[in-house]
C-alpha positions in Angstrom: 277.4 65.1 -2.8 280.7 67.7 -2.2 279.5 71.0 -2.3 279.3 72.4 -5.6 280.4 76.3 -5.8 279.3 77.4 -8.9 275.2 77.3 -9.8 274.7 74.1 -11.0 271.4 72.7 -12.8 269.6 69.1 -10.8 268.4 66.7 -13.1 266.1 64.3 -10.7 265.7 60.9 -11.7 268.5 58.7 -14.1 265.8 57.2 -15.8 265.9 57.3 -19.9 264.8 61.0 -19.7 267.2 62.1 -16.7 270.2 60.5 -18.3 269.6 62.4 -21.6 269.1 65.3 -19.8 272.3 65.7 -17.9 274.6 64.7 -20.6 272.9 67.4 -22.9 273.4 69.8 -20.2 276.8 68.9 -19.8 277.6 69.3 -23.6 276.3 73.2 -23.7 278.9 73.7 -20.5 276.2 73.7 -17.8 277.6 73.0 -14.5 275.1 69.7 -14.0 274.5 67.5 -10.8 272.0 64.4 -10.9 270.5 62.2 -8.2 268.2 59.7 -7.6 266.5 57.6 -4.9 267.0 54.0 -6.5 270.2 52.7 -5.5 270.0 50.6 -9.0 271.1 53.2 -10.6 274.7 53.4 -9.7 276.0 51.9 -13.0 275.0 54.9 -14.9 276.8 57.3 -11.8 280.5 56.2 -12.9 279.9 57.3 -16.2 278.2 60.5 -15.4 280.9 61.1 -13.1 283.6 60.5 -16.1 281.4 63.5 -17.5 282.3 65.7 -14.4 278.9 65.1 -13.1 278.4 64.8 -9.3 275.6 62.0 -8.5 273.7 61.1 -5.4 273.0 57.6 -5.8 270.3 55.0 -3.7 269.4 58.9 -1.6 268.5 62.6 -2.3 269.7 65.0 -0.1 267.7 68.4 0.7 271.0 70.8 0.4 271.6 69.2 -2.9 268.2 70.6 -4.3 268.1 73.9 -1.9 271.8 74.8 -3.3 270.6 74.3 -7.1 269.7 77.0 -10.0 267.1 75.0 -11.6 265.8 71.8 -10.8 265.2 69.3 -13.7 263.1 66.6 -12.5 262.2 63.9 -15.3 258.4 63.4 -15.8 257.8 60.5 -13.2 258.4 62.9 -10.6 255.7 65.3 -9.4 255.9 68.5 -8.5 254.5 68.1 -4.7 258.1 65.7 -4.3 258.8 66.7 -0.8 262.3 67.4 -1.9 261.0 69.5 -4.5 258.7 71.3 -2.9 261.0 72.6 -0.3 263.4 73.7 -2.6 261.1 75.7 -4.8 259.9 77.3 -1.1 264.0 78.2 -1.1 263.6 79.7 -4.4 265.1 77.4 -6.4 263.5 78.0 -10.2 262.6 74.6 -11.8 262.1 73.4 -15.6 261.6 70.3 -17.8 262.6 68.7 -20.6 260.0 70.3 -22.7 261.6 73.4 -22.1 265.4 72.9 -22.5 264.1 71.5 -25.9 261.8 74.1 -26.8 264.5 76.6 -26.4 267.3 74.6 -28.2 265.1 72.9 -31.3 264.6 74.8 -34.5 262.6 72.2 -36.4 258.6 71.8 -36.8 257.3 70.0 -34.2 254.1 67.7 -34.0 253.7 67.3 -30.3 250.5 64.3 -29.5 249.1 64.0 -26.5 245.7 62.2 -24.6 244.9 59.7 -22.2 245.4 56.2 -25.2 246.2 56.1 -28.3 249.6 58.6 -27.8 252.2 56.1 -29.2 250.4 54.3 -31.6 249.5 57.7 -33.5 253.0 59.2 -33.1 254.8 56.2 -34.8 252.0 56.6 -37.5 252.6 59.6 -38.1 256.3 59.2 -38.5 255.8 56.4 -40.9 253.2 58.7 -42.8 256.3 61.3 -42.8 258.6 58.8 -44.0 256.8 57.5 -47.0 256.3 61.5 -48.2 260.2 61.7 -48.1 261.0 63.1 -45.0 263.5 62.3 -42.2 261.4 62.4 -38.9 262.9 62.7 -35.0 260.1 60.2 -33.4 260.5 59.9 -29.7 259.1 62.2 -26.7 257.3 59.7 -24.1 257.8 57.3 -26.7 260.8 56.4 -25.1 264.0 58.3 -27.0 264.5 61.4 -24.7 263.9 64.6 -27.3 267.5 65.9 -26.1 268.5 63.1 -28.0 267.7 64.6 -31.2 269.8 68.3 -29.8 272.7 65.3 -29.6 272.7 64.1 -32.5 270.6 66.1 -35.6 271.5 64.3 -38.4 269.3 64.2 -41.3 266.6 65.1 -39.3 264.0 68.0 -41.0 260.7 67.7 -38.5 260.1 66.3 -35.2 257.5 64.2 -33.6 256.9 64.0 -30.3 254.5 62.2 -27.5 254.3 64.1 -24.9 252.8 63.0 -21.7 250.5 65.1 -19.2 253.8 64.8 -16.6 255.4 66.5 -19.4 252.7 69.4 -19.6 252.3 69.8 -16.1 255.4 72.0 -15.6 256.2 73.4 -19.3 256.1 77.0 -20.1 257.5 77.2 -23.4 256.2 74.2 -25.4 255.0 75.8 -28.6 254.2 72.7 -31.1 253.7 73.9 -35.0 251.4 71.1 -34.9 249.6 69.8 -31.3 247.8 67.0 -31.3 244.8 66.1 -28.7 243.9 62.2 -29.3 240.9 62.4 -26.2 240.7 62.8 -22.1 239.4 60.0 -19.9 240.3 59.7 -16.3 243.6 58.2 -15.2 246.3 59.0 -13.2 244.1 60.1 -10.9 246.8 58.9 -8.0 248.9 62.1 -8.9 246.1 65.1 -10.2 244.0 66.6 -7.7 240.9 65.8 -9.6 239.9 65.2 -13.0 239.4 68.8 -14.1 243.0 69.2 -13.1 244.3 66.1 -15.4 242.0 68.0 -18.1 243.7 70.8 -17.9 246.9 69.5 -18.1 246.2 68.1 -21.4 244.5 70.7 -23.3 247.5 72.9 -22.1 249.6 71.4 -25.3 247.9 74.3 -27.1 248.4 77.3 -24.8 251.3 78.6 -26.4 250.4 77.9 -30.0 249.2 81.1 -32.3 247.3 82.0 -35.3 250.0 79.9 -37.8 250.2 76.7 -35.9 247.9 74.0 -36.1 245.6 71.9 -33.1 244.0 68.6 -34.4 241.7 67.8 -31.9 239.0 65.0 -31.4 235.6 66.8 -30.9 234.2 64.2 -29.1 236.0 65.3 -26.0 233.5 66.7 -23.7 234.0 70.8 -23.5 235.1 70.5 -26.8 233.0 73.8 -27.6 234.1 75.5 -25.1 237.9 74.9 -25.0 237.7 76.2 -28.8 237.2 79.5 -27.9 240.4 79.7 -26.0 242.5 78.3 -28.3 245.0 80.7 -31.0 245.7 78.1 -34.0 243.5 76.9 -36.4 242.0 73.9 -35.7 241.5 70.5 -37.5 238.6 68.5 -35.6 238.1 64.5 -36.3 235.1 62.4 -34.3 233.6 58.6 -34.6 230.3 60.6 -32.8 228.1 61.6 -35.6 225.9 63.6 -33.3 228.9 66.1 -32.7 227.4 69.9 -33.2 230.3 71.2 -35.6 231.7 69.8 -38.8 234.7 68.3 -38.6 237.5 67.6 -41.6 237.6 63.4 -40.7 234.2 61.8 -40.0 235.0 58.1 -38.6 232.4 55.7 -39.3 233.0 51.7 -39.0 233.9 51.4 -42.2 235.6 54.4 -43.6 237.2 57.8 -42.9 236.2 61.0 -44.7 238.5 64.1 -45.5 237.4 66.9 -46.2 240.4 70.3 -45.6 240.7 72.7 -48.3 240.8 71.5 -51.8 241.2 67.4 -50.3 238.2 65.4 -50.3 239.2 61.8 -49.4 238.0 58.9 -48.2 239.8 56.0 -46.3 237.9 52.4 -46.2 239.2 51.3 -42.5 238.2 47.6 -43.2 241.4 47.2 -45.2 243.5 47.7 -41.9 242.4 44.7 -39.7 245.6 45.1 -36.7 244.0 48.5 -36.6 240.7 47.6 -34.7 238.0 49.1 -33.8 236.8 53.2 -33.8 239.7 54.6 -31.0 242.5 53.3 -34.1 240.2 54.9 -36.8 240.2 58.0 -34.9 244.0 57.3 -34.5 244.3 57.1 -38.2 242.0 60.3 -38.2 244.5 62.2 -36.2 247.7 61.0 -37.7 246.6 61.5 -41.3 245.5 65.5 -40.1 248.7 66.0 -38.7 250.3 65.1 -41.5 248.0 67.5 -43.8 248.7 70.2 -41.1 251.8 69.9 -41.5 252.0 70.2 -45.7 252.4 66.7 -46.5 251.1 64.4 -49.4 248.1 62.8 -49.3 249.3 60.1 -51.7 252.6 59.1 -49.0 250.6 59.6 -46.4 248.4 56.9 -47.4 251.2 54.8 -48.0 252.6 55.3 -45.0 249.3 54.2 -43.6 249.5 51.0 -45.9 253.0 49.9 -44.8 251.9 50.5 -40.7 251.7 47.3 -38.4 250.3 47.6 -34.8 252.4 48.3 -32.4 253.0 45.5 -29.3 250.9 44.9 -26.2 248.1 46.8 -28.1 245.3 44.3 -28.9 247.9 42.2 -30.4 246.9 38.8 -31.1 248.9 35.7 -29.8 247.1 32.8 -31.2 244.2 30.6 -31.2 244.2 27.3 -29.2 241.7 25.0 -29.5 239.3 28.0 -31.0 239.9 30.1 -28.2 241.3 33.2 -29.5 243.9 35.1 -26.9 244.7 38.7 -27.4 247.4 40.8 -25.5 246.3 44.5 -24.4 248.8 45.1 -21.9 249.1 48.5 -22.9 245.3 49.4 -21.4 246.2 51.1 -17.8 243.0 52.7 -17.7 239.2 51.9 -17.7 238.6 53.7 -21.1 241.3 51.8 -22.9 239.4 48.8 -21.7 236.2 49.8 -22.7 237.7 50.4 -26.2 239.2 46.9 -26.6 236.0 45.3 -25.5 234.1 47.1 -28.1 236.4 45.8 -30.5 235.5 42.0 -29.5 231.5 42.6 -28.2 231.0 39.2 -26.3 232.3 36.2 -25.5 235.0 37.7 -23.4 237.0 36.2 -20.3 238.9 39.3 -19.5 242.0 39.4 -17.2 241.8 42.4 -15.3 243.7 44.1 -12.6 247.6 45.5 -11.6 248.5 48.5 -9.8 245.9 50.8 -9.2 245.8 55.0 -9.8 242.8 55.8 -7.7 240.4 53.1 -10.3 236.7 53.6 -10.6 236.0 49.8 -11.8 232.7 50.9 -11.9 233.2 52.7 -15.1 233.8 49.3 -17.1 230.2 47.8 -15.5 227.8 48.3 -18.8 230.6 47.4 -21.0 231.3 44.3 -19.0 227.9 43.1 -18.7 226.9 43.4 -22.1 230.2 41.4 -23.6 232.3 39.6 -20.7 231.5 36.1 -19.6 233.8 35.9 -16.8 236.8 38.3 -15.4 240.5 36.9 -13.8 241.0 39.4 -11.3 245.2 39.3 -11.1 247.9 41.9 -8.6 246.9 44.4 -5.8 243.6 45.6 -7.4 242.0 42.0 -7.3 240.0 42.1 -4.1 238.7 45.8 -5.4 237.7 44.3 -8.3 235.9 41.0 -6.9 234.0 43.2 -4.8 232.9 45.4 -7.9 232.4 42.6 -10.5 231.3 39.7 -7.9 227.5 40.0 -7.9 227.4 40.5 -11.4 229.3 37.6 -13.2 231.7 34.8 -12.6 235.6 36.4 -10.7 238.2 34.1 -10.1 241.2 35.9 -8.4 245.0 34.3 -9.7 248.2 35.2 -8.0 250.1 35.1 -10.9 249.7 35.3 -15.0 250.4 31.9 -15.4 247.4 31.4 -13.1 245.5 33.6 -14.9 246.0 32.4 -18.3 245.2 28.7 -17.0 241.8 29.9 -15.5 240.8 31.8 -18.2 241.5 28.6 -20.5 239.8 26.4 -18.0 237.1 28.9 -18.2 236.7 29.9 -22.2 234.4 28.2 -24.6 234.8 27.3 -28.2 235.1 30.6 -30.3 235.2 32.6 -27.1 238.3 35.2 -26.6 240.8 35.4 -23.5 241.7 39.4 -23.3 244.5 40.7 -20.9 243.1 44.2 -20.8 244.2 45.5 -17.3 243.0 49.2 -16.2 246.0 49.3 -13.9 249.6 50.1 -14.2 252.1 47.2 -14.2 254.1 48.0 -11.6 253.0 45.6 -8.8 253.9 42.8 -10.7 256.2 44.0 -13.6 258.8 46.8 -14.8 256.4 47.8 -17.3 253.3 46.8 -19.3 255.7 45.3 -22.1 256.9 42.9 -19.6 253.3 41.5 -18.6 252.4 41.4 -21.8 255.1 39.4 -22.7 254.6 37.0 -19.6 251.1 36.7 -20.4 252.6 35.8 -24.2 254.7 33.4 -22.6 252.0 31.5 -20.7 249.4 31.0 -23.6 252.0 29.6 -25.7 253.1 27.3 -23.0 249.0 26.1 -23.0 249.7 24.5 -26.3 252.8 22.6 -25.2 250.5 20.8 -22.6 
């Protein structure tokens, strides 16, 4: 990259986020330069360029970053980048998208965040807004860049936001009117330092707020107590753990959900929402329907909002049934928790395909889960032989080298009335460009079964 005289913000990454970014900056008259490692993303550099953007393309170069007034990297990229971290030790400042938007955005905010569950609440809760007659911004880690909104306003009157621990981990300014704090379980473990540090991360959504804004939080999460007493807003609590110390305004039980705030006392029968299964979408439900109230809306359109909702893809979505075997696609499930949720949901009979890219996995953590409901597990990408040697003395593993294997063996393998469940624990990416694409494949191969 030619040497750039005046100070010049560095967006890092030209990914969804890093795109978004740069043209934003550009458009408020920021002198803006962009780069990023993959040399795939040269068809977005001509038309950055066309912006008066200078890119660095397939290569990063330190003197870009040490020559910068703020680096902008998107959320995939960690702090400890070693590009990064020399620059910062050159004093160059750094901040995130959170930020740019915090100080631009003049709209309430509902900002969600937790370890599952993140996207399937925030879309609830903008169909929630919807059907009370408002004109929601939904997008965040979602996948629409929240400079995208600063772009283009519209109609809009309230935002809603998922927001991811990357996200958190470098904001100062984030100040949601409403944060939202779904539960904690360990992931991403390949990028924090530990688990308190992930932790941390996440209930940081709420350091900024104050005595008018709002936290809904699940009280089940463990510290719950104690990271109370810290907090500034007023708090709206919702837990499927009826042994949980404090009352709560949304009790979920395995048939219904109680609410109790103010002057509303309502209750919501969960057995009329079957693509909704099992207690982590009830406490979903929970959350989204307390936002909303948080937030001043109507019971009456949130509850129709809540009527209207289908699941979203690659979350326990079914496929089909052949020959009574039921198949079910949770692609979405990178972690051990998420896992542990869907097999709840099902309770035996289970041939589980299990395995992608690992973030520092404890297997282990599935063990009393899988005992109790899984007859056999297809152990599929790099994390296979990790989990063979966890799962091998205890049931039936049969490695595969691709999903079409997979979903053979687990056919080969299932029953009558038994259920074939791609729940991974691992990222995608050894295999795939993202969960969606797995899930998908694996889509593709089960309906291909039928055909033979």
């Amino acid at each position: 990259m030619d040497k750039i005289k005046q100070p010049y913000f560095l967006v890092i990454g030209l990914g969804a986020s890093g795109v978004s970014m740069a043209k934003f900056l550009s458009t408020r008259g920021k002198n803006v330069a962009a780069t990023d490692i993959d040399a795939s993303r040269a068809n977005i550099a001509g038309e950055l360029n066309r912006l008066g953007i200078k890119t660095d393309i397939g290569f990063h170069d330190q003197e870009t970053f040490n020559r910068a007034k703020l680096m902008v990297p998107s959320p995939g990229i960690p702090r400890a980048n070693k590009f990064i971290r020399t620059a910062l030790s050159h004093g160059v400042g750094i901040t995130c998208e959170l930020d740019i938007f915090a100080r631009y955005n003049d709209l309430p905010l509902i900002a969600i965040t937790g370890t599952n569950g993140k996207t399937t609440t925030t879309t609830l809760i903008g169909e929630m807004l919807k059907a009370c007659g408002m004109n929601p911004f939904v997008g965040g880690n979602i996948g629409t860049p929240l400079v995208e909104h600063l772009m283009n306003k519209g109609k809009t009157n309230v935002i809603v936001a998922e927001i991811s621990s990357f996200q958190l981990d470098i904001s100062k300014r984030l100040r949601p009117d409403v944060g939202v704090l779904l539960n904690i379980s360990r992931d991403h473990l390949d990028r924090y330092e530990n688990y308190k540090a992930y932790e941390k991360s996440k209930w940081s959504i709420f350091k900024n707020q104050g005595p008018s804004d709002k936290a809904v939080i699940n009280q089940s999460i463990k510290g719950f107590e104690k990271a109370l007493k810290k907090l500034n807003s007023r708090v709206f609590s919702f837990s499927s753990n009826m042994d949980t110390l404090i009352e709560c305004e949304a009790k979920v039980t395995s048939k219904k959900i109680e609410i109790k705030t103010g002057n509303l006392n309502h209750r919501i029968e969960t057995t009329r929402f079957s693509e909704l299964k099992g207690s982590h979408n009830h406490e979903n439900i929970a959350a989204a329907v307390l936002s909303c109230l948080a937030l001043g809306a109507d019971i009456n359109g949130i509850l129709k909002g809540l009527e209207t909702f289908k699941n979203l893809p690659h979350r326990m979505e079914f496929i089909k049934t052949i020959k009574r075997v039921s198949f079910y696609d949770d692609s979405k499930a990178t972690n051990t928790d998420a896992v542990v949720r869907a097999l709840k949901c099902f309770k035996k009979n289970i041939i589980l395909i299990l395995g992608g890219r690992e973030k520092s996995t404890d297997f282990s953590l599935l063990a009393n889960n899988v005992k109790k409901s899984v007859k056999a597990i297809i152990a599929i990408g790099e994390a296979k032989k990790h989990i063979k040697q966890t799962f091998e003395k205890t049931l039936r593993v049969l490695e595969a080298q691709t999903m079409k294997e997979a979903v053979q063996k687990a056919f080969a393998t299932a029953a009558k009335d038994d259920i074939v469940l791609l729940s991974p624990a691992c990222a995608s990416f050894d295999m795939y460009d993202s969960y969606a694409q797995r899930g998908n494949d694996f889509a593709t191969h089960v309906n291909a079964l039928e055909k033979k």
